[in-house]
N, C-alpha and C positions, 0 to 999 in steps of 0.2 A: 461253722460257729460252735455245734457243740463240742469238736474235736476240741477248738480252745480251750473252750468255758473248761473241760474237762482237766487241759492240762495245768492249768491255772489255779483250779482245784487244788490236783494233786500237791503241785510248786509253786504255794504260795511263797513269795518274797524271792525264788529264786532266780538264779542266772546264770546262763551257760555263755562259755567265750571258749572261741578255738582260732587257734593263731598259723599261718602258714598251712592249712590243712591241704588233701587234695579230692577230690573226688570223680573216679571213673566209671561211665554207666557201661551198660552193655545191652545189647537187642533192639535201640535203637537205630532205626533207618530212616533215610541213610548216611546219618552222621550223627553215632553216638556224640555223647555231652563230655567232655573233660575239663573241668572245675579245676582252677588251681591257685597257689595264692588266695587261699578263703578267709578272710576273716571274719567272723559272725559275733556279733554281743547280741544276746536276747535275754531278757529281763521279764518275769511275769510278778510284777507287783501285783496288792489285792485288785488294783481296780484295771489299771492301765498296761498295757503291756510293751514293752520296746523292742524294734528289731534295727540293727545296724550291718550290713552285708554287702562286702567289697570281692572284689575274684575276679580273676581273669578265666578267660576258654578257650576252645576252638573254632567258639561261636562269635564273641566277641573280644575286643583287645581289653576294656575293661568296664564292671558294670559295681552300680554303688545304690543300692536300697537303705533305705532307712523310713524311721516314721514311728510314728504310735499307733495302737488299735485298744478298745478294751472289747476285751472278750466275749460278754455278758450281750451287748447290742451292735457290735460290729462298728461301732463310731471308730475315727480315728481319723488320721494323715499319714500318707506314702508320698515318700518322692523317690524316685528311679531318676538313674543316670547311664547310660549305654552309650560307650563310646565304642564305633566301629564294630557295629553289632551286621552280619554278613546274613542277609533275609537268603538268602541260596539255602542255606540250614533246614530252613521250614518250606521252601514250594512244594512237597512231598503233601502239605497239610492242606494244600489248594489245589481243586478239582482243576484239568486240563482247561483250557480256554484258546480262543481263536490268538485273541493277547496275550500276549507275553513278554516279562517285566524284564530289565535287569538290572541289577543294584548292586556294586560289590559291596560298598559298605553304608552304614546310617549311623548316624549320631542321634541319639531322644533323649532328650530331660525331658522328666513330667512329673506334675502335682497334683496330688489326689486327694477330696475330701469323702468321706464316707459318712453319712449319716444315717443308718441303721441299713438293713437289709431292703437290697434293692436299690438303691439310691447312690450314686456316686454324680460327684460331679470333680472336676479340672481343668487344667492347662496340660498342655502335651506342646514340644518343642521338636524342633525337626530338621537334621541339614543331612542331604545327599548330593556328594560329590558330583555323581555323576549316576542316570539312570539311561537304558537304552530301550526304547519301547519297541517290540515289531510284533506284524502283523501279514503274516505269509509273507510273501517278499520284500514288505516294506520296512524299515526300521528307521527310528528318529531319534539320536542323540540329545537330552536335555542335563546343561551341567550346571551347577552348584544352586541345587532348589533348598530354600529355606524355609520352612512356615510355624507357624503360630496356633493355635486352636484353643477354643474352647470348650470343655464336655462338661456333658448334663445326661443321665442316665438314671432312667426312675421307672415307677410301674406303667408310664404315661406311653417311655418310651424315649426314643436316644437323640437327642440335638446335638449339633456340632457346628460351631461357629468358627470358623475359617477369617482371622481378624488379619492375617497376611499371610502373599505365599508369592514368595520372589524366586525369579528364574534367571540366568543367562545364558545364552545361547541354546532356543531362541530366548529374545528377552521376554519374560510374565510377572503379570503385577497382577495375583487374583485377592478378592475378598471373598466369603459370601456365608452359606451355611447349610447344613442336610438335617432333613427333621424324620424320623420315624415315630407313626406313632402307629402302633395297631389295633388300638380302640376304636377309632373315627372311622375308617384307617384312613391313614393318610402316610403317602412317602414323597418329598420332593425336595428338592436341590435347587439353590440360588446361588449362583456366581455371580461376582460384577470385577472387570477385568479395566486396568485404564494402562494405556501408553504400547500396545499391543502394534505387531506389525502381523498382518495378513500374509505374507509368504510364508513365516515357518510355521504362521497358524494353522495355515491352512494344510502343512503336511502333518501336523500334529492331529489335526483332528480327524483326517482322510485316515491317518495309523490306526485311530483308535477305533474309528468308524469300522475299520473292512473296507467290506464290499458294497455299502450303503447306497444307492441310489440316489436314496433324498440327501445327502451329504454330499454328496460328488455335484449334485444338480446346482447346491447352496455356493460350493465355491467352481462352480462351472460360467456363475452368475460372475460372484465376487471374488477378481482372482488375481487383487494384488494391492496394498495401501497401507495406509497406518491406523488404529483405531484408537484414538483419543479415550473413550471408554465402551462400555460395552455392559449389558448386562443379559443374562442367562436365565432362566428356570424352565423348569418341568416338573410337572406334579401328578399322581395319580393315585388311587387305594391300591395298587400292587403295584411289586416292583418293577415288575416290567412294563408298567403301563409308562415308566417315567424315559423310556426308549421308545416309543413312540414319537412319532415328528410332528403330530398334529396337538397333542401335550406340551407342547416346549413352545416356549415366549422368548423372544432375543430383540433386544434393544439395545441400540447405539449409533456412534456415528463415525463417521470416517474419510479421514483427509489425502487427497493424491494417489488416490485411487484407480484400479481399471474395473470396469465394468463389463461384462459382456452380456449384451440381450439376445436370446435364440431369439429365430424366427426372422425379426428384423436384421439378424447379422452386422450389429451393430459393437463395434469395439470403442469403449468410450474412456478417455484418459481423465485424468487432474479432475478424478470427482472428489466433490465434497456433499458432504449432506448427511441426513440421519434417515435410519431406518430401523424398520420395525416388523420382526416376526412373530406372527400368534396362527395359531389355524392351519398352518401351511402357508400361508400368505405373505409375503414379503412388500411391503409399502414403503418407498423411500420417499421423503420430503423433503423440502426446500432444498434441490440436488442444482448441484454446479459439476458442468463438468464439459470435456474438449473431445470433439472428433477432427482431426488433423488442426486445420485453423478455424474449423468454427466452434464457438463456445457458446455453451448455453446455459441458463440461469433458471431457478424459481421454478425447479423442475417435479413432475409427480409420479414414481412408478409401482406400478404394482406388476407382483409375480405372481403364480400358481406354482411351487414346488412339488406341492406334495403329486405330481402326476407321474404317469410312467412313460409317456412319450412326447409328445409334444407340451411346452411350457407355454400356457397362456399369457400374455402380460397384457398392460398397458400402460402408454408413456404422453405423456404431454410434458413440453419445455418451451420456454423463452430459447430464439435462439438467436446470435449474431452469428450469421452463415457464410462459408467462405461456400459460394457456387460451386465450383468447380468441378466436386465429387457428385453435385444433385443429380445429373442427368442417368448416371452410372445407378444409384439407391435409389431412384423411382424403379428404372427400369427391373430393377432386383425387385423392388417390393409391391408393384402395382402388375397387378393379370389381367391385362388388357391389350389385345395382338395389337390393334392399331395404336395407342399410348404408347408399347414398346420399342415400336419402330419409329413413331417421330419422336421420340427419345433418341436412340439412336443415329437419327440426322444431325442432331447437336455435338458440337465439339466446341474444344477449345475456350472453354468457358472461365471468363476472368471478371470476378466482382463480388460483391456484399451483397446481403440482405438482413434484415430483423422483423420477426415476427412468432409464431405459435407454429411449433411441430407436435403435431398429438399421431401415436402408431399406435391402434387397437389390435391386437393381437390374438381376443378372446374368441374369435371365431376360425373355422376352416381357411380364409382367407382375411389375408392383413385387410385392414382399413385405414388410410393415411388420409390425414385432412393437412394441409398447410395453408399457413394465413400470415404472407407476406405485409406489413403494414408499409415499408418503403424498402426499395432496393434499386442498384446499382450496377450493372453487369456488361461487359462485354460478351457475344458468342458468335460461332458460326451454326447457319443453319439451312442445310443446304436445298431447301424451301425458296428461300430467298436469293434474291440476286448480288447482294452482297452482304458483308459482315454487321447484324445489328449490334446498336450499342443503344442501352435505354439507361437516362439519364434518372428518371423517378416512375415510383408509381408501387400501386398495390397489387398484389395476385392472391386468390384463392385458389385451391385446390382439395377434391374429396376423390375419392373415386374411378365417378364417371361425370368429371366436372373439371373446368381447366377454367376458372377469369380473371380476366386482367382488368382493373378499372384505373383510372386518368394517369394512364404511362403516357410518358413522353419520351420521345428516341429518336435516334437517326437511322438511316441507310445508309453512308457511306453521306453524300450531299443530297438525299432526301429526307426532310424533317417529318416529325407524327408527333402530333398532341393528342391530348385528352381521351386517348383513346379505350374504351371499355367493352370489352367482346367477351365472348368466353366459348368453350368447345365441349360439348355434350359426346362422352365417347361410347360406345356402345356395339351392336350389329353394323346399323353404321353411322359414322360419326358428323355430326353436325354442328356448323358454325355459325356464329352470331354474333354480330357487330352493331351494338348498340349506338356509340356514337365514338365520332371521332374526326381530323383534323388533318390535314395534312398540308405540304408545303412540296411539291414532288418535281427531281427532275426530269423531266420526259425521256430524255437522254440516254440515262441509267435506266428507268422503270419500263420505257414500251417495250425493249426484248423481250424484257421478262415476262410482260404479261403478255406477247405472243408467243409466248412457248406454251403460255395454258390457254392456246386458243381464247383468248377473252378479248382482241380487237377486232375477230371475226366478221362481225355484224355492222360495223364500221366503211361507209364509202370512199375510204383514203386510207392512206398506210401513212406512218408517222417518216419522216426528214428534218429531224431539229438536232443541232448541236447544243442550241443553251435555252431551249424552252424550257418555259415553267408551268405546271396544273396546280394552281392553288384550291385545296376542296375545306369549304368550309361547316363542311357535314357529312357523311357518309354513314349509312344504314344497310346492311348486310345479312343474310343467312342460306345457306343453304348446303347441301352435302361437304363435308369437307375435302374431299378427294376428289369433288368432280366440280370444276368451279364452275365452267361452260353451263350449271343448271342453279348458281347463285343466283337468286333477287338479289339487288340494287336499290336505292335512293341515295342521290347524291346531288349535292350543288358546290357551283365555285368560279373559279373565272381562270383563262389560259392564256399566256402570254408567251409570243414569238415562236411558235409552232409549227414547223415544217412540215407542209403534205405533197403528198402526190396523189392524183385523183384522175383517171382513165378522163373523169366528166370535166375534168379540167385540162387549159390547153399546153400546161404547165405546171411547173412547180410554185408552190403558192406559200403565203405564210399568213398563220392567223397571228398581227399581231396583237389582237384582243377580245377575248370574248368572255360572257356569261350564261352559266348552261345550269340547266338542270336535269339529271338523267335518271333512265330507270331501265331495266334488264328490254321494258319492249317501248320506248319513248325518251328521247332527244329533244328537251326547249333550249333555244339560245333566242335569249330576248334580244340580245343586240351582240353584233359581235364586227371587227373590222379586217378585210381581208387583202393580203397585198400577193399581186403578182407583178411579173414584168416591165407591163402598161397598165397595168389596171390596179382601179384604190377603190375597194367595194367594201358597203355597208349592209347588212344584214338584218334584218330586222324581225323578233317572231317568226323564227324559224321553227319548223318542227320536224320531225323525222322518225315514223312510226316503223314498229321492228315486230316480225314472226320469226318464229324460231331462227335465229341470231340472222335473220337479213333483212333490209329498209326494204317497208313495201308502199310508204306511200310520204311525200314531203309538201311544205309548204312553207313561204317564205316571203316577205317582202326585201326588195332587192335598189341599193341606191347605190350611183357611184361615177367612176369617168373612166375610159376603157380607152388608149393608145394617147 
């Protein structure tokens, strides 16, 4: 300022102009300036003073200043125009960094207002062809960035409003703005990004990042979609505070997306939904999204990023479930030896379900709760004697907790209603059969249940081709693995039932009765029994049991014998 005011002084009203000039520096490194084609008008009227200055270099192809200033308080306007100005010229002026730029050439227009010392404000224009960012061995091609800006620069401290800044390849669309001020102090940065695609985002920021842990974690997470918009900040009183990851806020949303959740090992496709980081904390809501054919809806999850090993989350979703995979992600996600292995006896699992999948994550060990409200499935279960298929019903699951409440299903041609049990798993595990229905044919079912010893106690072995056990109650609990020490209660009625009995002199048939049983007690109120020659009626029968054998019976007996 006083150099002016001074020369101003001296050359009142004058003006200098030089036409074609050239000018060659020396001792700079490492690329002296050569100035050519100069032309310069500068004018020092009393008040105002004019500068006009066109030229090429070796720096750039061609640059065009102009503007007014007076000299006395530094008011004025500049505008600059820099065409193919080569930033290589100046890295020598910037301390080494792990970044590193590269730009062959830039285009800037800019307009400057000056209103006294200290004070500037403008626009600044900006197109780079092509810039190549790396970062040790990674580098990221971005061509033809365009942007916009606004500057404000006073004793307060320098703003800069970022009003566009277009990319292609990847494609960017950012806004936003950088405030310094170091009075408050205050430094932070807000971007807001819209039409963004997660792949090239994601190698752009991993470039810029390094070696960042919390960055690598953020798209370890989110690692593939499109981002409809998005917004940015980080703030702090120094500048490095605004590199911090628990400083920075990131909001947006994001369509056709993948997901991955540690822990859970969960790859999730076609998400949509919006999310939200502050704290370290990543919170995504209203989430839709697909694991193979099932999709889930109206989803909630939360992350823990900012850690160094293990990522806490938690997840709750609406889900329309295709079966199939479940036996397979319990067994990954539930630590429980016996849960794992009657997981493992399931196969071949074909059917729907809908209901709430919530995976707690925030502890040492997952916590999975599911709450089937209706489902549909076929499976094998090699438990059973042949292939269940359940046509409705509800199931809960946590833990150390398995229930089923009013399924209805087949065995092959034995039917189950209302059935409601559930399995406590644990040291060891236990079962319980609240109630339930059945329609059973002997046929199919007695093998079975004398392979687990369970007709033991029984004074006849079963001989039926088309019997039927209609139960129209049954009450149940006890070890699950050892059923020989199951409680019982049950009632129902048995139709055309083959036996054979040492105490009989023949093969006989029940063909009808009404019983009521229990693990040590047999009632058959009435029941009708055919052999041979014989048509016998039964009546208040009873048959007391210790440990699984009849020790004591009684019975009224009516009928006609040869």
């Amino acid at each position: 300022q006083k150099v002016l005011s001074q020369m101003a002084a001296v050359l009142p009203d004058a003006a200098i102009a030089i036409r074609g000039g050239i000018c060659r520096t020396t001792g700079i490194a490492p690329a002296p300036i050569h100035l050519e084609d100069v032309d310069l008008e500068l004018q020092f009227p009393p008040a105002t003073m004019r500068i006009d200055l066109r030229c090429r270099s070796n720096w750039w192809a061609s640059l065009h200043l102009s503007g007014t200033l007076q000299p006395e308080t530094l008011e004025g306007q500049l505008q600059l125009a820099l065409d193919q100005f080569k930033p290589r010229a100046i890295d020598h002026l910037f301390p080494p960094m792990p970044l590193q730029w590269d730009i062959h050439t830039v285009n800037i227009k800019t307009a400057m207002n000056l209103t006294g010392v200290g004070r500037v404000s403008g626009t600044l224009q900006a197109y780079i062809p092509s810039l190549l960012l790396r970062n040790g061995t990674n580098d990221v091609p971005v061509k033809n960035i365009r942007l916009n800006t606004q500057l404000a620069y006073s004793a307060d401290g320098l703003r800069v409003d970022l009003e566009n800044m277009q990319a292609e390849q990847p494609s960017l669309s950012l806004r936003g703005q950088a405030t310094i001020n170091p009075k408050i102090p205050l430094f932070e940065i807000e971007l807001t990004g819209r039409h963004l695609t997660i792949g090239p985002l994601r190698k752009i920021v991993m470039t810029l990042a390094g070696g960042d842990e919390t960055v690598a974690g953020i798209f370890a997470v989110l690692r593939d979609g499109k981002v409809p918009w998005i917004r940015y900040n980080t703030r702090g009183s120094r500048a490095e505070d605004m590199g911090v990851f628990r400083n920075m806020r990131i909001k947006g949303s994001v369509e056709n997306g993948r997901l991955f959740i540690p822990g859970a090992e969960l790859n999730l496709t076609n998400v949509h939904g919006s999310a939200d980081i502050a704290e370290g904390i990543l919170e995504g809501t209203n989430l839709r999204a697909a694991y193979g054919q099932t999709k889930g809806s109206d989803g909630r999850l939360w992350l823990d990023l900012d850690q160094d090993d293990e990522v806490p989350f938690f997840l709750e979703i609406d889900v329309d479930a295709d079966l199939a995979p479940l036996p397979a992600l319990l067994q990954q996600w539930v630590d429980d030896r016996t849960f794992k292995e009657e997981m493992g006896r399931i196969r071949d699992v074909d059917g729907s379900a809908e209901g709430v999948l919530v995976i707690d994550g925030r502890k040492d060990t997952l916590d999975v709760t599911v709450n089937v409200s209706q489902c549909r499935f076929d499976a094998a279960y090699d438990r059973l004697p042949s292939r269940l298929s359940v046509a409705e019903g509800m199931v809960q699951y946590t833990n150390d907790r398995i229930q089923v409440i009013q399924m209805n299903g087949n065995l092959d041609t034995t039917h189950i209603t209302g059935l409601t049990a559930h399995v406590a798993f644990g040291d060891t595990a236990l079962i319980r059969v609240d109630n339930a229905a059945a329609h059973i044919d002997i046929h199919q079912i007695a093998p079975w249940l004398a392979s687990y010893d369970m007709l033991d106690a029984l004074p006849f072995s079963f001989q039926s081709e088309d019997g039927w056990l209609k139960l129209s109650r049954l009450e149940m609990e006890g070890p699950l693995m050892n059923p020989s020490r199951w409680a019982f209660t049950t009632q129902g009625t048995v139709s055309r039932l083959g036996i054979i009995s040492p105490d009989l002199p023949g093969p006989a048939e029940i063909e009808s009765a009404r019983f009521i049983a229990s693990a040590d007690k047999l009632d058959i109120p009435e029941a009708r029994l055919l052999m041979t020659d014989a048509d016998l009626s039964f009546n208040e029968t009873r048959l007391l049991f210790k440990d699984d054998k009849p020790v004591a019976a009684a019975m009224t007996l009516n009928g006609s014998l040869g």
